[in-house]
C-alpha positions as CSV (number, residue, x, y, z in Angstrom):
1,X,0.3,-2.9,-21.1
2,X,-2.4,-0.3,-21.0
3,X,-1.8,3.4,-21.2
4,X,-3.8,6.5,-19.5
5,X,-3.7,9.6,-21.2
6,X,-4.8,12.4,-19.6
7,X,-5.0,16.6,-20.5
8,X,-4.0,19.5,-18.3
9,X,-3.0,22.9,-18.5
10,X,0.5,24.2,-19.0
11,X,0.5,25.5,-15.5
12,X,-0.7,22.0,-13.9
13,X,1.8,20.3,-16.3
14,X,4.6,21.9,-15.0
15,X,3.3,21.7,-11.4
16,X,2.7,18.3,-11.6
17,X,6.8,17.7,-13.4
18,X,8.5,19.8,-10.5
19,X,6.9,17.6,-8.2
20,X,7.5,14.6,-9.7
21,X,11.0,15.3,-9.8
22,X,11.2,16.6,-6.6
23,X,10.5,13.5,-5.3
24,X,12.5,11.4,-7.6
25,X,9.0,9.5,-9.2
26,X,8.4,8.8,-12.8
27,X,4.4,9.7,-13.9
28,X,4.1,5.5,-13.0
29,X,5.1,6.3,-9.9
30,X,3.1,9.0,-8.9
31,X,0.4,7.7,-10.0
32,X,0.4,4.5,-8.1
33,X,1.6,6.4,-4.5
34,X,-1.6,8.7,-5.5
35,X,-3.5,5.6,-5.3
36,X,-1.9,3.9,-2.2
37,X,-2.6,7.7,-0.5
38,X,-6.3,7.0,-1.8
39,X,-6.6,3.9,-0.5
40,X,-5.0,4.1,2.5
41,X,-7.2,7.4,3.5
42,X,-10.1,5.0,2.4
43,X,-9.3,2.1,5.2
44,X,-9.2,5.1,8.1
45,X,-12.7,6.1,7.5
């Protein structure tokens, strides 16, 4: 399994958690629903 590593700032880090746990995700999850949001905006175009 690969991993992705990305930096950010304190203030987008913590952002980024409260939503994530807002909605229940893990960072997996997000980041795959990010892409299905992506790629679902891409087939309306």
């Amino acid at each position: 399994m690969k991993n992705i590593n990305i930096e950010v700032g304190e203030e987008q880090y913590e952002s980024l958690k409260e939503t994530k746990k807002h909605h229940g995700l893990t960072w997996r999850g997000m980041l795959l629903h990010a892409q299905r949001e992506l790629d679902s905006d891409r087939a309306t175009e």
